[in-house]
Backbone as JSON, one array per atom type, in Angstrom:
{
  "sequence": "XXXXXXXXXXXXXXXXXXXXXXXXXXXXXXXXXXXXXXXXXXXXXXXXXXXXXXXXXXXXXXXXXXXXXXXXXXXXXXXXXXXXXXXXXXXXXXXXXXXXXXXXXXXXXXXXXXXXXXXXXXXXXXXXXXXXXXXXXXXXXXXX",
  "N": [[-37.05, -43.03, -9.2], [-36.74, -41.01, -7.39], [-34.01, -41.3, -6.69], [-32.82, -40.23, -8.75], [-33.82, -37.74, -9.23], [-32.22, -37.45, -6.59], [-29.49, -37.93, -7.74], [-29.42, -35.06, -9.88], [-29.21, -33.36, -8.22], [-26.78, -33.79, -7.01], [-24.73, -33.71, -8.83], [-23.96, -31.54, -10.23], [-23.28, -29.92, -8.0], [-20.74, -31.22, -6.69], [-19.73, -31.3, -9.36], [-18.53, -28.21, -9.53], [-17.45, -27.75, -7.13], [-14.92, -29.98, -7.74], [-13.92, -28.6, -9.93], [-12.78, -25.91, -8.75], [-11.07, -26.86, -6.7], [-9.19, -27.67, -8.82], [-8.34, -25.4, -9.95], [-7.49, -23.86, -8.4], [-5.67, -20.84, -7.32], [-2.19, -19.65, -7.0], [-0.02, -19.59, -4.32], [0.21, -16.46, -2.25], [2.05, -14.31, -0.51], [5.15, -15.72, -2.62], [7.31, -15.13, -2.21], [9.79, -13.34, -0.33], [8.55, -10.48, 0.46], [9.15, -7.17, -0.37], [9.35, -3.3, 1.09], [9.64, -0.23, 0.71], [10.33, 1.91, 2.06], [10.01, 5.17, 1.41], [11.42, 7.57, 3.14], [13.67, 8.57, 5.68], [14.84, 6.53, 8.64], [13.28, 6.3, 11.62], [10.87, 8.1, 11.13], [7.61, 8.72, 11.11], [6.51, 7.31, 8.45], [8.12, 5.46, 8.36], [8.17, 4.35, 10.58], [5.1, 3.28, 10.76], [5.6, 1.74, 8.07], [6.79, -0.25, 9.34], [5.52, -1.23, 11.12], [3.74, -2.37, 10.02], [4.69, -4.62, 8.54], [5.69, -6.15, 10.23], [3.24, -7.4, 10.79], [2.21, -8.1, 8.6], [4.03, -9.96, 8.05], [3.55, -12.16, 10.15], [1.04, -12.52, 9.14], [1.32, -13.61, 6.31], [3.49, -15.55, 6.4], [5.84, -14.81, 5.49], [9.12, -13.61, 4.88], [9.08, -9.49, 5.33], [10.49, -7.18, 4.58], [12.18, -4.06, 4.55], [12.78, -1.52, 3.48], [14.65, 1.28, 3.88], [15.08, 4.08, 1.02], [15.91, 7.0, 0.93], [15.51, 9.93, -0.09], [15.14, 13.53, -2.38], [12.7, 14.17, -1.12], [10.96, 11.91, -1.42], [10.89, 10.77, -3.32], [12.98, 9.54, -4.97], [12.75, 6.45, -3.44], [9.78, 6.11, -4.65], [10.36, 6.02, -7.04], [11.93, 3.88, -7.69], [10.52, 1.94, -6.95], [8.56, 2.06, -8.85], [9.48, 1.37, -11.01], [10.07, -1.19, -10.53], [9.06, -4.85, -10.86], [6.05, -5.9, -11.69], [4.49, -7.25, -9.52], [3.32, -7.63, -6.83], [5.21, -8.2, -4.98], [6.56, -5.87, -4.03], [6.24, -3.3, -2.31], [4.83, 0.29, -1.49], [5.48, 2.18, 1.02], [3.83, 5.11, 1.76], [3.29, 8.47, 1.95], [1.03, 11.16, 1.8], [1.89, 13.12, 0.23], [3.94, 12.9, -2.31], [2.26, 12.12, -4.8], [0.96, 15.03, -4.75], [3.0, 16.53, -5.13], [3.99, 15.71, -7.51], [1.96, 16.42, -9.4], [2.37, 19.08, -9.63], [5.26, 19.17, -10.81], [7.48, 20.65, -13.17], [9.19, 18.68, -14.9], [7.99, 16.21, -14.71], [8.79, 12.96, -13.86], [7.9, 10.85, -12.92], [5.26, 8.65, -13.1], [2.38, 8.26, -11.76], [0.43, 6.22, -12.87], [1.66, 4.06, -12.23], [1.35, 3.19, -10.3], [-0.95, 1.0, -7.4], [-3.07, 1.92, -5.31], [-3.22, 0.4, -1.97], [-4.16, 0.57, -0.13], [-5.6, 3.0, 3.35], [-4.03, 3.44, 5.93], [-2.97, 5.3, 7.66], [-3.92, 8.35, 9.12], [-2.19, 11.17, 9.95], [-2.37, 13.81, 11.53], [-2.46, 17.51, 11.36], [-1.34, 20.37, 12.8], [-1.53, 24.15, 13.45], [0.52, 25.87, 14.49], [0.86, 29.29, 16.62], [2.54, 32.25, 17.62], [1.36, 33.63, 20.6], [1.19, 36.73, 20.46], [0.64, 36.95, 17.95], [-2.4, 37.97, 16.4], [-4.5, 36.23, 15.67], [-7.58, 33.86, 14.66], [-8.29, 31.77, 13.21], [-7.48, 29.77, 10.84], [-8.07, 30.57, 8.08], [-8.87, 33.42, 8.81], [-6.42, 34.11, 8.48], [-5.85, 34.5, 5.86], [-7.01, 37.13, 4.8]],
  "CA": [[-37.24, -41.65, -9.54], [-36.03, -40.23, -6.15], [-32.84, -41.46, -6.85], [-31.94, -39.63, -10.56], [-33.86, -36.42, -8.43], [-31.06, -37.02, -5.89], [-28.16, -37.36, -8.74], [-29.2, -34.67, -10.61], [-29.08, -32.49, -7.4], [-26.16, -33.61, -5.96], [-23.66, -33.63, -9.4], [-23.77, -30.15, -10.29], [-22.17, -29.18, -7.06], [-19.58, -31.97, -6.9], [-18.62, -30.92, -10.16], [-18.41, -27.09, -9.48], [-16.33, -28.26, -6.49], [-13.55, -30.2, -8.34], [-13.37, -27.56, -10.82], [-12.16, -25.03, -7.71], [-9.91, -27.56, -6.93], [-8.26, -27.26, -10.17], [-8.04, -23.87, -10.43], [-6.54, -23.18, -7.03], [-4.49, -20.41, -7.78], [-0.81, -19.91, -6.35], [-0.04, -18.77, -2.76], [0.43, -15.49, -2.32], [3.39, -13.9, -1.66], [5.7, -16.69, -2.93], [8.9, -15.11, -1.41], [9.74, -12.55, 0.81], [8.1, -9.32, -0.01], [9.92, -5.66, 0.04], [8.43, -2.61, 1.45], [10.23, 0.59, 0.56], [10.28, 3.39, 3.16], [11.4, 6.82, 1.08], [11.69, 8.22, 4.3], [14.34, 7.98, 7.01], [14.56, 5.55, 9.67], [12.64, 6.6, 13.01], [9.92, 8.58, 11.35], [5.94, 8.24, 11.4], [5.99, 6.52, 7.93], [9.26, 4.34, 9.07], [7.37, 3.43, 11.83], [4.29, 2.71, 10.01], [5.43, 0.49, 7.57], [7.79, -1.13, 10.44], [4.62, -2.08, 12.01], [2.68, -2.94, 8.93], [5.42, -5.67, 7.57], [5.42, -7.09, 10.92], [1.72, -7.85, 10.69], [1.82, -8.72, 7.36], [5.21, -11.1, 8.53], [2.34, -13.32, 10.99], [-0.24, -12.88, 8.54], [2.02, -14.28, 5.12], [4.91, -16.35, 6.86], [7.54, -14.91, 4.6], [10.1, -11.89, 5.28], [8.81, -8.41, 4.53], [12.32, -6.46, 4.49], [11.79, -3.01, 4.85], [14.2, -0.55, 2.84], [14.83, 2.85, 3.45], [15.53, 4.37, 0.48], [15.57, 8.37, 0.6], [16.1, 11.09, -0.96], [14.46, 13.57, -2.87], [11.13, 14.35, -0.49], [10.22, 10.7, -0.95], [10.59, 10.9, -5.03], [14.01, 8.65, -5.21], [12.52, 5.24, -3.74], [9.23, 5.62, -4.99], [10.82, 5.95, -8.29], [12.37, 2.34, -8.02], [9.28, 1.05, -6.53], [7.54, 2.35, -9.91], [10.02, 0.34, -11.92], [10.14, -2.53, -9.86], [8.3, -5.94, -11.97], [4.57, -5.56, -10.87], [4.08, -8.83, -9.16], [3.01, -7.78, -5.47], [5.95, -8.41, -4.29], [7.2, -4.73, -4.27], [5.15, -2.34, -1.93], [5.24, 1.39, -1.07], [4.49, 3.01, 2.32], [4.45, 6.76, 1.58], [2.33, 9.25, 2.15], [-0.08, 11.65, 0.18], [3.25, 14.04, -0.91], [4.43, 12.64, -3.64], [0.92, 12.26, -5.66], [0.38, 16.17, -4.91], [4.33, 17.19, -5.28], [4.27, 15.23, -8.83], [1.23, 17.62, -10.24], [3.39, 20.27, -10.07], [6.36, 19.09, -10.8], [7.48, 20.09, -14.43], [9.86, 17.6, -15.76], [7.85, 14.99, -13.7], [9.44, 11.54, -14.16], [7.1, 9.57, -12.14], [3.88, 8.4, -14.07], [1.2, 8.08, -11.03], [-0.12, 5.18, -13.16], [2.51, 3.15, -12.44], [1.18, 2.59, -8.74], [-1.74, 0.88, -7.68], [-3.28, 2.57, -4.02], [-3.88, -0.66, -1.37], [-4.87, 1.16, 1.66], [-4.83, 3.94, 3.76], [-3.32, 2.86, 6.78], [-2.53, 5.61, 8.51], [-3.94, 9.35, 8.77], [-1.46, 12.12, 10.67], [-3.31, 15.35, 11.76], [-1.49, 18.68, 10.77], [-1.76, 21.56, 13.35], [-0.53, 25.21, 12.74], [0.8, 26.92, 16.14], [1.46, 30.52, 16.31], [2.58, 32.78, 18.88], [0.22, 33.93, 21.38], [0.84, 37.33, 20.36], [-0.64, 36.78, 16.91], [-4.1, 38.21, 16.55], [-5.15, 35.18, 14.79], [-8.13, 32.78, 15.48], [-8.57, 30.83, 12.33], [-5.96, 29.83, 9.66], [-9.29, 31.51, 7.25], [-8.38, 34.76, 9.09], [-4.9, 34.63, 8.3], [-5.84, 34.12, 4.63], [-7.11, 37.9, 5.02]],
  "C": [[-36.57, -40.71, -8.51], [-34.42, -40.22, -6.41], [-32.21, -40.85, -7.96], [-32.54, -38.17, -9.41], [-32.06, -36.22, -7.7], [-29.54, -36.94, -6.52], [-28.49, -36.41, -9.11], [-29.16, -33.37, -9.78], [-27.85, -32.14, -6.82], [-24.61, -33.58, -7.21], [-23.49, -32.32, -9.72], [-22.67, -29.29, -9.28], [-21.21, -30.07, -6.71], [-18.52, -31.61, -8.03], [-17.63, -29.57, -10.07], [-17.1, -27.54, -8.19], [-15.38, -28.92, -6.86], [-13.08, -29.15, -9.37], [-12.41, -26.47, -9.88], [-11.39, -25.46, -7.62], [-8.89, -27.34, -7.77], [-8.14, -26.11, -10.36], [-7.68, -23.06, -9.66], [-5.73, -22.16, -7.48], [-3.37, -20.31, -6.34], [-1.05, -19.03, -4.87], [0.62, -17.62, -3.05], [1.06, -14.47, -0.7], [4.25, -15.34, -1.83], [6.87, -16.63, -2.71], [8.99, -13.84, -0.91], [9.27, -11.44, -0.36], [9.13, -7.66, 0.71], [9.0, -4.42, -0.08], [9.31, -1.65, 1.41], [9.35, 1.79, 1.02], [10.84, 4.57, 2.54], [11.2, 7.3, 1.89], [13.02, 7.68, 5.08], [14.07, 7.31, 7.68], [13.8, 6.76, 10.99], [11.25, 7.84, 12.53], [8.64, 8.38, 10.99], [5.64, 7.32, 10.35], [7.05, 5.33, 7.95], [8.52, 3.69, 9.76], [6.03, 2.56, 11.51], [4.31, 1.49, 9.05], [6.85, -0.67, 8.02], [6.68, -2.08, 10.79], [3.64, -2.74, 11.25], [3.68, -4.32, 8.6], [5.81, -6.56, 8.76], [4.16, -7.28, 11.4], [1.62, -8.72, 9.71], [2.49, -10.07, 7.26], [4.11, -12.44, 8.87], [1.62, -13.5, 9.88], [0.41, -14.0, 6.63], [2.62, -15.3, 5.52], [5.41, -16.74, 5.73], [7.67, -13.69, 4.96], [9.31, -10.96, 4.77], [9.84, -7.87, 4.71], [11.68, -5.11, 4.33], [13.45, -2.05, 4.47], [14.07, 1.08, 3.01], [15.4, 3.49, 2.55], [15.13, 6.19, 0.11], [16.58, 9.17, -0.2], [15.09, 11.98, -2.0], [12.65, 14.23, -2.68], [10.68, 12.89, -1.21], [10.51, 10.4, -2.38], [11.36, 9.59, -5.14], [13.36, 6.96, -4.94], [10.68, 5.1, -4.01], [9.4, 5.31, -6.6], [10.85, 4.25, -8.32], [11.25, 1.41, -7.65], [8.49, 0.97, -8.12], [8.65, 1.67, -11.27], [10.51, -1.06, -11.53], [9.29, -3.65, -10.74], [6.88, -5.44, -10.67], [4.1, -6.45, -10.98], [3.6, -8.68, -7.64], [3.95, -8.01, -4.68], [6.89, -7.14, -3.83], [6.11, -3.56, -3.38], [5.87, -0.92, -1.29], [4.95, 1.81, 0.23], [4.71, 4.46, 2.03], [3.44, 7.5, 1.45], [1.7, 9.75, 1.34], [0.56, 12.66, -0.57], [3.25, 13.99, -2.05], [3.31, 12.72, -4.49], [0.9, 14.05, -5.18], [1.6, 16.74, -5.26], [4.31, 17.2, -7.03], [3.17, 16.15, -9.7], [2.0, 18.4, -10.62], [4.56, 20.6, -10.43], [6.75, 19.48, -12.7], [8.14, 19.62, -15.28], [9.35, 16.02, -15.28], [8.27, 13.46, -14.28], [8.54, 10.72, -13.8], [5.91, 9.25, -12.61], [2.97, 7.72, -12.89], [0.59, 6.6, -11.36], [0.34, 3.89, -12.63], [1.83, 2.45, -10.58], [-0.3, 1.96, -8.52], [-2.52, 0.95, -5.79], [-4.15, 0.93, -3.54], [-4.76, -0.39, -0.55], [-4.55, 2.19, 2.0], [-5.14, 3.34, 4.87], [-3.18, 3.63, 8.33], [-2.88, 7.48, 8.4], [-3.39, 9.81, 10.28], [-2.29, 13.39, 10.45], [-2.05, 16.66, 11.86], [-2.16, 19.82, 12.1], [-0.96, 22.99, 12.65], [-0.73, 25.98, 14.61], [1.35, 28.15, 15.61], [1.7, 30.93, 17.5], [1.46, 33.88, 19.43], [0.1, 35.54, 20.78], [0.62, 38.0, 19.26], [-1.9, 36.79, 17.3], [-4.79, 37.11, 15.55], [-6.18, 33.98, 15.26], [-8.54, 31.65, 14.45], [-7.15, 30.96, 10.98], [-7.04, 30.7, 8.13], [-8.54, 33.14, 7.75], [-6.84, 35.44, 8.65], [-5.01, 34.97, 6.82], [-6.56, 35.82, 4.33], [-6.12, 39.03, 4.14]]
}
């Protein structure tokens, strides 16, 4: 009797375990991955997803390639990113522009849908300097 107890305890999770087995899915990425910079080289989101695709390099071991493709205020390579095959192998670094540019845009080409937000990665703080001999002590006051 102990013994059918201890089969009928111990096949359930043997089976559930070969099933996993079998249903391993594929490694992920399966060849080098591309990371399109619409920005220029040397600036904050250049640099950003410079330093992201050599993280991701260690953490995958396969190429991330890193394309600058500008033009546009950032529009031009997220365009091709947004017709790129949508397999993961295609990623954007680009800031929160383009999603607020494209509202207002009105022939907008770019269908928002088409993207699918991984992370935020990286927040840049905005100041506003004026000259000292502006009577101004709040950007509210200016709005006056």
């Amino acid at each position: 009797m102990r013994l059918i107890r201890r089969l009928v305890s111990w096949v359930p999770g043997a089976a559930i375990a070969l099933f996993m087995c079998a249903g391993h899915a594929q490694e992920f990425p399966s060849r080098p991955v591309r990371m399109v910079v619409p920005f220029p080289p040397s600036g904050p989101v250049d640099w950003m997803g410079r330093s992201l695709g050599a993280q991701l390099e260690k953490r995958w071991h396969q190429p991330v390639v890193i394309e600058n493709r500008t033009g546009a205020g950032g529009y031009a390579g997220s365009e091709q990113v947004a017709r790129a095959e949508p397999d993961g192998h295609t990623l954007l670094a680009q800031g929160n522009a383009l999603g607020t540019y494209n509202l207002f845009l009105k022939d907008a080409r770019l269908d928002m849908r088409s993207f699918a937000p991984l992370s935020m990665i990286m927040k840049t703080p905005w100041i506003v300097v004026v000259p000292s001999v502006v009577d101004l002590s709040s950007v509210a006051s200016s709005m006056m």
